[in-house]
C-alpha positions in Angstrom: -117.7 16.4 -47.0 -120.8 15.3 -45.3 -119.4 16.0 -41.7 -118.1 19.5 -42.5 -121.3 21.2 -44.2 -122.8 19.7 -40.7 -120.1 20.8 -39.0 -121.0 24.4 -40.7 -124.5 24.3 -39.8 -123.6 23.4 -36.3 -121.2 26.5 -36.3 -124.6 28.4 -36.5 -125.8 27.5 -33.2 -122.6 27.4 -30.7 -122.8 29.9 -28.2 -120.4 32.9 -28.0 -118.5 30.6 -25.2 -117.8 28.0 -27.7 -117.1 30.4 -30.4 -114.6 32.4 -28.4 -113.0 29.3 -26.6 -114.2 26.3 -28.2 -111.5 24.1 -26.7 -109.7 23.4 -23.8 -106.5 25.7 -24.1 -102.8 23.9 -25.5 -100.8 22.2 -22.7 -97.9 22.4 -25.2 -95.1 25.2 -24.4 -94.2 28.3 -26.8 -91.5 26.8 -28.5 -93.1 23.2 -28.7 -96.7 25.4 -30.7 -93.8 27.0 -33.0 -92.1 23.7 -34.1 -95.5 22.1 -34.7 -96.8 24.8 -37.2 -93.4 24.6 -38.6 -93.9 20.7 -39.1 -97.6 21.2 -40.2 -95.9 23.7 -42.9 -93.8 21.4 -44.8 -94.5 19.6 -47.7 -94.8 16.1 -46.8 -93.2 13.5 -49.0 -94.3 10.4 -46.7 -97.9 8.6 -48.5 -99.6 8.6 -45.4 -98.9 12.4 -44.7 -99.9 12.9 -48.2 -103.2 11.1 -47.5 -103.8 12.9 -44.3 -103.5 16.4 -46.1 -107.1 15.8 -46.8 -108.1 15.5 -43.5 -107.1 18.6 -42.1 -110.3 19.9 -42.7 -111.7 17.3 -39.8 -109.3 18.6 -37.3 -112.0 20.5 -35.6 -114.4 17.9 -35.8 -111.9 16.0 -33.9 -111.1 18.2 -31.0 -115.0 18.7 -30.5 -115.5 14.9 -30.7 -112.6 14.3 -28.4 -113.7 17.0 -25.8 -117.4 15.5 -26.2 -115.8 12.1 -25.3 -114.3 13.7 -22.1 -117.0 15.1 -20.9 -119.0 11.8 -21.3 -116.7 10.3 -19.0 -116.3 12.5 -16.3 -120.4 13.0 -16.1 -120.1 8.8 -16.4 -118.0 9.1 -13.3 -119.7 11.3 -11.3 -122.6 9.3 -12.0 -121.4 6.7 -10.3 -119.7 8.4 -7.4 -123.4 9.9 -6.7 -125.1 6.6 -7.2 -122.6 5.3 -4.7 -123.4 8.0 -2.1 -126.9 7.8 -2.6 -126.3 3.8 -2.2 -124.7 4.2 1.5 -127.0 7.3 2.5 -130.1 4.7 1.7 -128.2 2.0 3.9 -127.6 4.8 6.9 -131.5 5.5 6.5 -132.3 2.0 6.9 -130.2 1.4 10.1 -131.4 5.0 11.5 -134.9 4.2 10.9 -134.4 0.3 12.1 -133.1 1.4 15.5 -135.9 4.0 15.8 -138.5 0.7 15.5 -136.4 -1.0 18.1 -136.5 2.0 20.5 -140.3 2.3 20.3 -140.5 -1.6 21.2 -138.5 -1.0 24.1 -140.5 0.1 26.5 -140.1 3.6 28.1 -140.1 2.8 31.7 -136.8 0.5 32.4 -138.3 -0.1 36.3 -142.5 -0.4 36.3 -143.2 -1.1 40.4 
């Protein structure tokens, strides 16, 4: 109960994005959206079904959780793709500026007579 009057409050301050289209939309077909609402229709006689009935109300929370998650994890990965970038453009910097000490050792006149 505690999660959905936060998940009420919260509903307060979404933008009209998340409002509008709060999720990433259903990779399942026509037909496979219509037998699901006709599964989620019938009276279930199983005791975990039973028990989940009370939980529909956290499907939401679920899907924004979930889609949190994922997002997590792609910013974790691009994280680490741009650390590794940044990693080899420092190692390019280091040989550029290496062979520009080397060059101003050497000196500029190859034949003094």
């Amino acid at each position: 109960q505690r999660i959905l009057r936060l998940a009420e409050m919260c509903r307060r301050l979404e933008t009209e994005e998340e409002k509008v289209l709060p999720f990433y939309p259903s990779s399942l077909t026509d037909s496979e959206q219509q037998k699901a609402h006709r599964v989620l229709e019938e009276i279930p006689s199983e005791p975990l079904a039973l028990a989940m009935q009370d939980y529909v109300g956290l499907e939401r929370f679920w899907q924004r959780f979930n889609k949190a998650k994922l997002e997590e994890k792609a910013l974790e990965q691009a994280w680490a793709a741009l650390t590794n970038r940044n990693q080899y453009l420092r190692e390019l910097l280091q040989k550029y500026l290496a062979g520009a000490t080397v060059n101003q050792k050497v000196p500029r006149d190859p034949h003094p007579f």
